[in-house]
Biopython code that builds the backbone (N, CA, C, O; Angstrom):
import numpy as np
from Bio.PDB.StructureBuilder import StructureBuilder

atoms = [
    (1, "UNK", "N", (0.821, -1.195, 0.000)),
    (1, "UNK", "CA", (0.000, 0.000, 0.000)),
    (1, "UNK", "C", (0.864, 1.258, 0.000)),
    (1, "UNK", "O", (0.421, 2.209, -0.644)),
    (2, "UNK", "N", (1.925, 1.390, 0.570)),
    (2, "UNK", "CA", (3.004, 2.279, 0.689)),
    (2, "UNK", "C", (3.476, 2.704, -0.960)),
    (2, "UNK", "O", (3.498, 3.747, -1.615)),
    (3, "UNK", "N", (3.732, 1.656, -1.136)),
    (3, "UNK", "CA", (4.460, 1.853, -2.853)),
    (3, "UNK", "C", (3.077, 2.526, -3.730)),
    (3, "UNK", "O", (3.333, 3.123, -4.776)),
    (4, "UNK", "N", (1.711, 2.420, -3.306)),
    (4, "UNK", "CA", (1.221, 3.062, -4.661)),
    (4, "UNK", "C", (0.836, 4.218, -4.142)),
    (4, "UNK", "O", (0.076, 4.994, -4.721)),
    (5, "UNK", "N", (1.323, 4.405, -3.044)),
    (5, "UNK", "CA", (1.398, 6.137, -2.333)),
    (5, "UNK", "C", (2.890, 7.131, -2.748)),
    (5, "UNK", "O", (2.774, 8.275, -3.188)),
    (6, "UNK", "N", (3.792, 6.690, -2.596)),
    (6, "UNK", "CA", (4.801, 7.109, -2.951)),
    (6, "UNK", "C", (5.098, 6.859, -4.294)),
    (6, "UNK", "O", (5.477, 7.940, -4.744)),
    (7, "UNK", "N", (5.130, 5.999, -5.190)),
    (7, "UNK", "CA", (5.847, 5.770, -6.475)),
    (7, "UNK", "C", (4.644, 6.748, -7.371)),
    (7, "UNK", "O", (5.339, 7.012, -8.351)),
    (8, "UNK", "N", (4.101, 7.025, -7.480)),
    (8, "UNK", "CA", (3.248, 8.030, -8.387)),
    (8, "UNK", "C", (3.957, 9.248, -8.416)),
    (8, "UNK", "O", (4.584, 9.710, -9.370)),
    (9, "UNK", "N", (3.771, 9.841, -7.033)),
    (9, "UNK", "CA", (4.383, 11.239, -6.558)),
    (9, "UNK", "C", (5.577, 11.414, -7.083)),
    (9, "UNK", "O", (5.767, 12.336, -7.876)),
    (10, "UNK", "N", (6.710, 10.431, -6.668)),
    (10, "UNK", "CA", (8.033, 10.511, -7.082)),
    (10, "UNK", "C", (7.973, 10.178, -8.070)),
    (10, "UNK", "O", (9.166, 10.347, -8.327)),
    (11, "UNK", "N", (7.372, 9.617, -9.410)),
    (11, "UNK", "CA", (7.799, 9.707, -10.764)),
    (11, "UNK", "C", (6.884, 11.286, -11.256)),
    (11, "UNK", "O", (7.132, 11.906, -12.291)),
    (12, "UNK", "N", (6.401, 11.467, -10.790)),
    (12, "UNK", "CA", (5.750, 13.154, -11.104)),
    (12, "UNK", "C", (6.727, 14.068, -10.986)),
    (12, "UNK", "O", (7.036, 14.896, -11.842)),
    (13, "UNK", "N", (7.129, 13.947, -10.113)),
    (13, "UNK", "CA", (8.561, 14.706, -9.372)),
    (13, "UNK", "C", (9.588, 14.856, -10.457)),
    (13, "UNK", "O", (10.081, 15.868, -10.955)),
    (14, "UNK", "N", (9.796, 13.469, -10.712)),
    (14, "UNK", "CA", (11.007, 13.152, -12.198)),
    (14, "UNK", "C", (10.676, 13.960, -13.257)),
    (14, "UNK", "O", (11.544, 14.508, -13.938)),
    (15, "UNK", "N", (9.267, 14.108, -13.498)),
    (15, "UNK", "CA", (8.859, 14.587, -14.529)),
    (15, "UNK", "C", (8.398, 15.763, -14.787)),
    (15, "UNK", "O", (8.331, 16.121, -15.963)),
    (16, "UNK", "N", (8.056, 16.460, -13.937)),
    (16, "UNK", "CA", (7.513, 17.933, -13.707)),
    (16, "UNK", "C", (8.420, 18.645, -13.014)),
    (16, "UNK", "O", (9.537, 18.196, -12.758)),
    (17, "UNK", "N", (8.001, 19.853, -12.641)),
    (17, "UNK", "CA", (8.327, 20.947, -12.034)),
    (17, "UNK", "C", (7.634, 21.679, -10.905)),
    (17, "UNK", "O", (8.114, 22.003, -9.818)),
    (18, "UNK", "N", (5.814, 21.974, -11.598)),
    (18, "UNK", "CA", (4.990, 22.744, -11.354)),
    (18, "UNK", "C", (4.325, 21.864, -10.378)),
    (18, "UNK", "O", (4.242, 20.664, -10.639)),
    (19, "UNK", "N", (3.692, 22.479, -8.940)),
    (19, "UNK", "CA", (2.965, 21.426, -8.366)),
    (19, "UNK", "C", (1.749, 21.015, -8.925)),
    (19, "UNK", "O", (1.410, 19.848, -8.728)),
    (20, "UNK", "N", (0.884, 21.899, -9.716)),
    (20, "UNK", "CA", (-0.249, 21.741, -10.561)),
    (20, "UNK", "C", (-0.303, 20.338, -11.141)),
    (20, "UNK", "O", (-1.032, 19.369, -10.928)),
    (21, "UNK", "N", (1.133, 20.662, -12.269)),
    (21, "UNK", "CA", (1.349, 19.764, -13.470)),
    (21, "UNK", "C", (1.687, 18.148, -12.200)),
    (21, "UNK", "O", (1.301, 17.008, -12.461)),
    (22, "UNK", "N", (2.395, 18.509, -11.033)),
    (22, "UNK", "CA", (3.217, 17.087, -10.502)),
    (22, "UNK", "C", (1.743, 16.273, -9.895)),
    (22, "UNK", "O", (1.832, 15.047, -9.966)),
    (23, "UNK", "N", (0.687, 16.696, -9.433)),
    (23, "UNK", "CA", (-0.552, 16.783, -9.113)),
    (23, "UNK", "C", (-0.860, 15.813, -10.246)),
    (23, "UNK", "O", (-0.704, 14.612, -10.027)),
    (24, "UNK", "N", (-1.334, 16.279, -11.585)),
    (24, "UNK", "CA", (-2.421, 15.784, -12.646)),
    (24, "UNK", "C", (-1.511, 14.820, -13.083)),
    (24, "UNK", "O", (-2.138, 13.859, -13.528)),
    (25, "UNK", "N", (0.157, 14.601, -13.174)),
    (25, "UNK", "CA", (0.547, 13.493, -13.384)),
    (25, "UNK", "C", (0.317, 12.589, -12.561)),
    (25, "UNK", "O", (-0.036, 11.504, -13.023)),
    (26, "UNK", "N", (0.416, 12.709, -11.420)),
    (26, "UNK", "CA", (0.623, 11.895, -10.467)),
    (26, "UNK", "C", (-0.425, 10.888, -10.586)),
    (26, "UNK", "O", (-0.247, 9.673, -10.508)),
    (27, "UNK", "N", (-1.825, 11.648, -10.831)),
    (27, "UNK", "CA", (-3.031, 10.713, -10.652)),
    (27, "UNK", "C", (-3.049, 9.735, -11.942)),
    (27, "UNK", "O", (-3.128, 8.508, -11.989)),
    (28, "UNK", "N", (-2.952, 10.654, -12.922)),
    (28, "UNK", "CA", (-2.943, 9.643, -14.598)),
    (28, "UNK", "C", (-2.033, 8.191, -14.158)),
    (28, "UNK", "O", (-2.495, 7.052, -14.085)),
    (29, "UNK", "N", (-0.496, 8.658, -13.875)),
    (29, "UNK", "CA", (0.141, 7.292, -13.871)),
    (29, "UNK", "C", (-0.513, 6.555, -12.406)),
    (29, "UNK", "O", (-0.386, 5.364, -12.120)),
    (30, "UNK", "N", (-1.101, 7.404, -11.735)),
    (30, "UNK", "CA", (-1.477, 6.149, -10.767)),
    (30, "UNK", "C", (-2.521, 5.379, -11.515)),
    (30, "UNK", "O", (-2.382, 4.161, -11.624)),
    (31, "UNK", "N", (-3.531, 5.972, -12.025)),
    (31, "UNK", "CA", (-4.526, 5.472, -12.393)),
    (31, "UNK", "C", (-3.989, 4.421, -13.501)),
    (31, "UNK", "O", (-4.055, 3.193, -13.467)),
    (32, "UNK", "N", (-3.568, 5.066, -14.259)),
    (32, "UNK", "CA", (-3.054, 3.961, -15.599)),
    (32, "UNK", "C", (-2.664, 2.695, -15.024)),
    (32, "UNK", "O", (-3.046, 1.626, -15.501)),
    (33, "UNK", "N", (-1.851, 2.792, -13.924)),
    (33, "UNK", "CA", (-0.975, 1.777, -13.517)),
    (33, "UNK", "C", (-2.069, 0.955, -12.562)),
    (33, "UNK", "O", (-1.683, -0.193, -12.338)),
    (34, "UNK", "N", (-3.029, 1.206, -12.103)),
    (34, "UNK", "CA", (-3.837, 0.213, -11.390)),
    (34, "UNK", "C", (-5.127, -0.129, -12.524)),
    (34, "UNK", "O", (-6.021, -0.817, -12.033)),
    (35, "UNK", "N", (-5.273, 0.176, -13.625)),
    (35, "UNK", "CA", (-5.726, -0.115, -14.481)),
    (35, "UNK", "C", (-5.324, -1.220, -15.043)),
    (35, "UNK", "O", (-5.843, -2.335, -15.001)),
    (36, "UNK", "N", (-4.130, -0.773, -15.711)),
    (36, "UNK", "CA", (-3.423, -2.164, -16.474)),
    (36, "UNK", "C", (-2.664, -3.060, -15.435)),
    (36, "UNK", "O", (-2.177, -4.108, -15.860)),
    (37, "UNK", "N", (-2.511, -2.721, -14.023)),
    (37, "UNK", "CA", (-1.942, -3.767, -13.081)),
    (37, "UNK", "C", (-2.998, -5.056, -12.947)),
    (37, "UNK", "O", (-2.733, -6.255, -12.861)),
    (38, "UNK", "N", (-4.426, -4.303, -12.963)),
    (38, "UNK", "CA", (-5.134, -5.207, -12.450)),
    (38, "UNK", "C", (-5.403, -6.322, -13.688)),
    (38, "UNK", "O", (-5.410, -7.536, -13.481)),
    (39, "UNK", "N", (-5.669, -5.574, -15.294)),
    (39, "UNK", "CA", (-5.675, -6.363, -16.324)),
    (39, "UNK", "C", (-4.486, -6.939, -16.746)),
    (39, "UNK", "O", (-4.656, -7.765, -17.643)),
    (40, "UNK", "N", (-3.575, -6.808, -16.467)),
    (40, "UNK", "CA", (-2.202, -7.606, -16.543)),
    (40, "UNK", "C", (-2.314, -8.935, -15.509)),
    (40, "UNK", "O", (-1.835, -10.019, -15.842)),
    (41, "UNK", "N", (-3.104, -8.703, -14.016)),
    (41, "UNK", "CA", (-3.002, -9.533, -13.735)),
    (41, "UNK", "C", (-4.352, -10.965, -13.402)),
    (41, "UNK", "O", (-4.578, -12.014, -12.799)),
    (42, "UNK", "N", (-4.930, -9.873, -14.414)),
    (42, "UNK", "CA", (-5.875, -10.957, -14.672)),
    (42, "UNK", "C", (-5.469, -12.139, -15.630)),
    (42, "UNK", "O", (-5.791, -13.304, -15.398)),
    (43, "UNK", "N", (-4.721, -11.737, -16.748)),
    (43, "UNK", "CA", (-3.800, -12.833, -17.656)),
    (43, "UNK", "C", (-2.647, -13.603, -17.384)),
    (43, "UNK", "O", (-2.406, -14.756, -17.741)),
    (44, "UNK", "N", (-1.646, -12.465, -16.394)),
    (44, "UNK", "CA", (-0.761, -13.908, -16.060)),
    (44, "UNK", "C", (-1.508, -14.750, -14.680)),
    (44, "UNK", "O", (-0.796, -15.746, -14.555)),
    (45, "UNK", "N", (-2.114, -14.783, -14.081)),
    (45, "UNK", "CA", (-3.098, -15.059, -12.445)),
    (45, "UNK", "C", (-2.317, -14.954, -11.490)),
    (45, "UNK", "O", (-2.070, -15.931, -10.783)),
    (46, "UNK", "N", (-1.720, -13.641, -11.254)),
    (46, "UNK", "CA", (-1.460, -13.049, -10.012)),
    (46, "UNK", "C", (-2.048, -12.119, -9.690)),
    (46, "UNK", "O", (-2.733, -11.344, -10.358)),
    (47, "UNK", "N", (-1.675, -12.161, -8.032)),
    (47, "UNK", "CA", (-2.640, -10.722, -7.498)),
    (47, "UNK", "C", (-2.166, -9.561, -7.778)),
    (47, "UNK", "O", (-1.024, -9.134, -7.606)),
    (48, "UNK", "N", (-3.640, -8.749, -8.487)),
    (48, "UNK", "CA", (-3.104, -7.336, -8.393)),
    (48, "UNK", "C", (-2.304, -6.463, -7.721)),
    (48, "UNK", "O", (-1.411, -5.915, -8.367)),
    (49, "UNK", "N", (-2.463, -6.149, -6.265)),
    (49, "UNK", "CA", (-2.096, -5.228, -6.163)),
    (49, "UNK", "C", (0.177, -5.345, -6.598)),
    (49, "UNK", "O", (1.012, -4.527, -6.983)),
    (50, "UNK", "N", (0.203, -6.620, -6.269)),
    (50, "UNK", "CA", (2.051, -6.147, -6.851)),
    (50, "UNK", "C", (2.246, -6.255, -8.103)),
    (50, "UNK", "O", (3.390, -6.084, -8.525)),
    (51, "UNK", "N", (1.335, -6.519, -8.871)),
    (51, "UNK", "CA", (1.756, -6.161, -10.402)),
    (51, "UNK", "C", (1.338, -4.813, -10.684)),
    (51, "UNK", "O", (1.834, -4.221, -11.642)),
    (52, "UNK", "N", (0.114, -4.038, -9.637)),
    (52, "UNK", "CA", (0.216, -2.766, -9.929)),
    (52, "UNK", "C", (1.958, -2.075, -8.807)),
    (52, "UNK", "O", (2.405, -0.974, -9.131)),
    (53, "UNK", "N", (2.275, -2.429, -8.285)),
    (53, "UNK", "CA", (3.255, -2.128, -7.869)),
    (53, "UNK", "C", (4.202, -2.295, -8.859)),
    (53, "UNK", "O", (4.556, -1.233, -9.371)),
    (54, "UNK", "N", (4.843, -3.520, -9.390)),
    (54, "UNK", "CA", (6.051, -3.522, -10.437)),
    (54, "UNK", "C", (5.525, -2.675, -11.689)),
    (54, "UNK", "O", (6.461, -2.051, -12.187)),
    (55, "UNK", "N", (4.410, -2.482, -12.292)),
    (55, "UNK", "CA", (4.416, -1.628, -13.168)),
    (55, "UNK", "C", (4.689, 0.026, -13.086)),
    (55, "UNK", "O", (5.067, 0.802, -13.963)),
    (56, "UNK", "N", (4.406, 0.214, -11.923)),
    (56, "UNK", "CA", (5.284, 2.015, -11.265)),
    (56, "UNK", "C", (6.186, 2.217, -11.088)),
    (56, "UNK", "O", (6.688, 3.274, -11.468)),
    (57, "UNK", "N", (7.013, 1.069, -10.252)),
    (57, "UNK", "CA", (8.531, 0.680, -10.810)),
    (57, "UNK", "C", (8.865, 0.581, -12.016)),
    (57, "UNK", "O", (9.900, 1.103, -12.432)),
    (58, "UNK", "N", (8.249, 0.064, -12.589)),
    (58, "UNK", "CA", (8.813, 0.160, -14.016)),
    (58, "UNK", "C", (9.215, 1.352, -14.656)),
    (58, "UNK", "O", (10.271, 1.786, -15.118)),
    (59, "UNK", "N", (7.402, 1.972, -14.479)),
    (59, "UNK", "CA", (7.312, 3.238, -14.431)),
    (59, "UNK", "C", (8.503, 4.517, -14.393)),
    (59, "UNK", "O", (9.064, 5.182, -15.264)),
    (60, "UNK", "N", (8.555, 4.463, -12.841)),
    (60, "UNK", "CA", (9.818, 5.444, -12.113)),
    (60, "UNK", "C", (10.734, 4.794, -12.785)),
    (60, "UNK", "O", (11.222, 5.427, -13.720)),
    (61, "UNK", "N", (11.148, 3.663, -12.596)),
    (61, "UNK", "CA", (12.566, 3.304, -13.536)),
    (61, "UNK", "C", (13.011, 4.068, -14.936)),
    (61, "UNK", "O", (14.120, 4.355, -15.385)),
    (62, "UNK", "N", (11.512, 4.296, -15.489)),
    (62, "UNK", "CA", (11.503, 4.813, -16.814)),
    (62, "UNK", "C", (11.713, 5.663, -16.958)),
    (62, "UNK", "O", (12.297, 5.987, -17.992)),
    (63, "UNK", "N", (11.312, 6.708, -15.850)),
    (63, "UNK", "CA", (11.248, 8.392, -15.939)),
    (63, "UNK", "C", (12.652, 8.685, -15.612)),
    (63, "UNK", "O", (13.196, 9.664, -16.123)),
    (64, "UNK", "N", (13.302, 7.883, -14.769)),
    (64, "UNK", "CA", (14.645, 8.327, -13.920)),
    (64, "UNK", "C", (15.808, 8.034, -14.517)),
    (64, "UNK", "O", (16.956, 8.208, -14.109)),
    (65, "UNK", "N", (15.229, 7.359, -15.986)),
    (65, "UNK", "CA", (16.733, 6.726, -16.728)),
    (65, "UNK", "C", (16.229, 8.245, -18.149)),
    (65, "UNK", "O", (17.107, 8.626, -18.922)),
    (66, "UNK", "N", (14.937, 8.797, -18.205)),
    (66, "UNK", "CA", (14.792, 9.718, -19.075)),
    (66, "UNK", "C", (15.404, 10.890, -18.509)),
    (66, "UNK", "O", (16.033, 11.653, -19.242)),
    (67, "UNK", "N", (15.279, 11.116, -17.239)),
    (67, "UNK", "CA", (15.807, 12.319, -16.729)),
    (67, "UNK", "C", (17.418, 12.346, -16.475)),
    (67, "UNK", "O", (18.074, 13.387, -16.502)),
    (68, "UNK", "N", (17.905, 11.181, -16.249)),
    (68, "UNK", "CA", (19.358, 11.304, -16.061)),
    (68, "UNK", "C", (20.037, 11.528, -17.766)),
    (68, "UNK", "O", (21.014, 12.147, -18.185)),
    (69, "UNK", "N", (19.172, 10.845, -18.313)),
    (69, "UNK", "CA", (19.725, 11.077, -19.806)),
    (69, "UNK", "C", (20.085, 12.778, -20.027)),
    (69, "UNK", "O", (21.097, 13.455, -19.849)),
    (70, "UNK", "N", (18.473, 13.111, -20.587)),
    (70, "UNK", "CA", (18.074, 14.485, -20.335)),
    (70, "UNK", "C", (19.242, 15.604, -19.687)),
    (70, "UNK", "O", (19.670, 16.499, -20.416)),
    (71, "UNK", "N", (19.617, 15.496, -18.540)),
    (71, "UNK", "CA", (20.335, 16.149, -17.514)),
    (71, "UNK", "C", (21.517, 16.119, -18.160)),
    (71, "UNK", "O", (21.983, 17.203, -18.513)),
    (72, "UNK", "N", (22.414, 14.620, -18.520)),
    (72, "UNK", "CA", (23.414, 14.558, -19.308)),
    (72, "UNK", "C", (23.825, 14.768, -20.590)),
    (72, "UNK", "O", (24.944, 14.450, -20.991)),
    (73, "UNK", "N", (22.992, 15.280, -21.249)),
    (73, "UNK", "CA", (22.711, 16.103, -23.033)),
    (73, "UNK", "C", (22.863, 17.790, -22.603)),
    (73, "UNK", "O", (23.503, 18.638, -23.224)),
    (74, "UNK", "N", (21.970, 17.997, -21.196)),
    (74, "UNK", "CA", (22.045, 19.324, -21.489)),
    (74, "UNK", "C", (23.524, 19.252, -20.818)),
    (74, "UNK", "O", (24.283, 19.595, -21.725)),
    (75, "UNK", "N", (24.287, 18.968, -19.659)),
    (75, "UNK", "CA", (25.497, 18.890, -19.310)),
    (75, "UNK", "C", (26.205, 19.105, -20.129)),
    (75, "UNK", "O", (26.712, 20.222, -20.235)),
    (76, "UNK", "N", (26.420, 18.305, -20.812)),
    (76, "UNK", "CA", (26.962, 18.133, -22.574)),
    (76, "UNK", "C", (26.932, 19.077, -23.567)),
    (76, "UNK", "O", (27.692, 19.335, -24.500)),
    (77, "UNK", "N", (25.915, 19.534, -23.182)),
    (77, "UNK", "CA", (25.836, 20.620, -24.234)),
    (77, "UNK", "C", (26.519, 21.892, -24.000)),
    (77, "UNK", "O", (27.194, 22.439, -24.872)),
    (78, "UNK", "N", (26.304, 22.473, -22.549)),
    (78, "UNK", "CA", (27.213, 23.509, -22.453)),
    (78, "UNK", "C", (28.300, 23.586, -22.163)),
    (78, "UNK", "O", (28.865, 24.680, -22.171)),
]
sb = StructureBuilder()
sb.init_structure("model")
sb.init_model(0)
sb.init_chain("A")
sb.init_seg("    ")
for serial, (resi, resn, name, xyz) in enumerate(atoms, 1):
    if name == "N":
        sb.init_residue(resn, " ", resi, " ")
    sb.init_atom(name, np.array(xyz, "f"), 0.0, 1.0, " ", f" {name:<3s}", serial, name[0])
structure = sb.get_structure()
């Protein structure tokens, strides 16, 4: 229950700036992610709630390898 409290927020964080914008992300990827957690785990037959967990991980994994990129182009650049 912890992880789908925190992992939303902190990939918003990765991704925004504005608290507005970190707000309306936050909910989309939560939502998305307990959406397709739960239909993901209706096909392989595990319980939802940790496949909605590994998919926010995934998630944050995703945003945090875009932002370190990101960070290291503009580094690079100047």
């Amino acid at each position: 229950a912890i992880a789908m409290l925190i992992a939303p927020g902190a990939t918003a964080f990765l991704l925004t700036r504005r608290f507005e914008a970190m707000v309306a992300v936050s909910m989309l990827i939560a939502t998305a992610c307990a959406f397709f957690g739960v239909y993901l785990s209706f096909f392989i037959d595990s319980a939802p709630a940790p496949t909605i967990v590994v998919l926010m991980a995934l998630v944050f994994i995703a945003a945090f390898i875009k932002t370190t990129v990101s960070a290291s182009r503009a580094a690079a650049a100047r």
